[in-house]
C-alpha positions in Angstrom: 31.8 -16.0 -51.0 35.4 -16.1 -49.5 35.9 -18.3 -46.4 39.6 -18.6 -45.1 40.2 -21.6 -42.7 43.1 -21.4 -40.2 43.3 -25.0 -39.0 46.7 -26.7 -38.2 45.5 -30.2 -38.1 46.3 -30.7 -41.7 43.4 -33.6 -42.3 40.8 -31.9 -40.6 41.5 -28.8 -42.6 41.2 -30.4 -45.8 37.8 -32.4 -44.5 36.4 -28.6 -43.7 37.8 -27.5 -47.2 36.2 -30.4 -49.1 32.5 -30.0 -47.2 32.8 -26.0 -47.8 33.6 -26.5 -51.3 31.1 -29.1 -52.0 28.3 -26.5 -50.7 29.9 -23.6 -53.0 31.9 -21.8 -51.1 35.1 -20.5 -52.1 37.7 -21.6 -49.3 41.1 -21.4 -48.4 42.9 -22.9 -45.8 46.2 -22.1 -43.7 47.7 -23.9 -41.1 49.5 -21.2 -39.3 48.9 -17.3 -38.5 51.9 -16.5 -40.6 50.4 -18.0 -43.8 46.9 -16.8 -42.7 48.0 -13.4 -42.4 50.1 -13.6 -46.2 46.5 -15.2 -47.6 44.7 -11.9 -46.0 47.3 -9.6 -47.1 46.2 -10.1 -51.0 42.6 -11.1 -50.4 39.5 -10.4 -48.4 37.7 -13.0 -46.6 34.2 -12.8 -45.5 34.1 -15.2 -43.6 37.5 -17.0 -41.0 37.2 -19.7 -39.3 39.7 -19.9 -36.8 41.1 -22.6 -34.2 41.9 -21.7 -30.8 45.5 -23.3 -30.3 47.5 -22.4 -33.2 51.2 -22.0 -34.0 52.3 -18.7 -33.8 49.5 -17.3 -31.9 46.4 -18.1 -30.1 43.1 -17.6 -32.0 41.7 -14.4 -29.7 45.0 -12.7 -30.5 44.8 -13.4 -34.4 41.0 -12.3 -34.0 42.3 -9.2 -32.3 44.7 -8.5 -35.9 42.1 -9.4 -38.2 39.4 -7.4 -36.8 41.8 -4.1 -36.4 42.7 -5.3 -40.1 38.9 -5.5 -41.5 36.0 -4.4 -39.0 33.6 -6.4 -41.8 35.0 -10.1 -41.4 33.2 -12.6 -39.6 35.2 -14.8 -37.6 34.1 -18.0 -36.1 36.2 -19.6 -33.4 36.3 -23.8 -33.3 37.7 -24.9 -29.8 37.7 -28.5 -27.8 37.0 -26.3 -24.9 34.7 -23.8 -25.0 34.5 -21.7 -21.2 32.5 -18.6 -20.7 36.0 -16.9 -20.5 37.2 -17.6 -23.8 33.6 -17.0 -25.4 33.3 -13.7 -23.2 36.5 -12.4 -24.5 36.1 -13.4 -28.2 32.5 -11.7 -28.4 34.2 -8.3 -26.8 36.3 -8.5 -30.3 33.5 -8.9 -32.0 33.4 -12.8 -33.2 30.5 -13.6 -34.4 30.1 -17.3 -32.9 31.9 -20.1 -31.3 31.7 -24.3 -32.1 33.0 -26.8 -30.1 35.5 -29.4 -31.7 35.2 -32.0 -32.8 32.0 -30.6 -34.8 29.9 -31.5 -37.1 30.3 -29.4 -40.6 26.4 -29.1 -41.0 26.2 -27.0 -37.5 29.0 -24.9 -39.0 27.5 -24.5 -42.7 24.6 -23.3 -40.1 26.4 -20.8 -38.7 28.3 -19.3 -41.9 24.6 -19.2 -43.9 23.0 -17.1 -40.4 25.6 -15.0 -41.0 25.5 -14.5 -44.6 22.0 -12.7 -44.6 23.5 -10.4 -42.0 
């Protein structure tokens, strides 16, 4: 399975990457929307996980392009703060959960193996 991670805190990227990989998944990581959106261009992602606060763009508005892109990706948004607001607005686009940073990679591999069986 194809997992995509747009992170731009380079070292935290690569910690997500190396967890993902270790449990089998296939990852890939960007640390901008501009990348992200080259990676997507020439492959399909089951699953992105997406920061809030990116370069470029904020993680609701890259959700917004990825879902008109491909109605079958599940995105998962990783924010420090997590409001009703932001969690309101990301679940009218359709993203599929929410963790809170810093997090712990088992409640995420949680999260992404939920999903899978959907």
């Amino acid at each position: 399975m194809d997992i995509l991670i747009v992170e731009d805190d380079v070292v935290f990227c690569k910690l997500l990457t190396k967890y993902l990989n270790k449990e089998n998944y296939f990852t890939q990581d960007a640390q901008d929307v501009f990348t992200a959106k080259q990676l997507i261009e020439n492959q399909k992602f089951k699953f992105v996980i997406i920061d809030y606060r990116l370069p470029g763009a904020n993680g609701l508005m890259f959700s917004q392009w990825l879902i008109d892109r491909d109605d079958e990706v599940k995105i998962i948004l990783m924010s420090r703060i997590l409001d009703e607001e932001l969690m309101s607005e990301g679940k009218k686009l359709g993203i599929i959960d929410f963790i809170k940073k810093p997090l712990n990679p088992k409640d995420l591999l949680g999260i992404i193996k939920q999903n899978s069986k959907v």
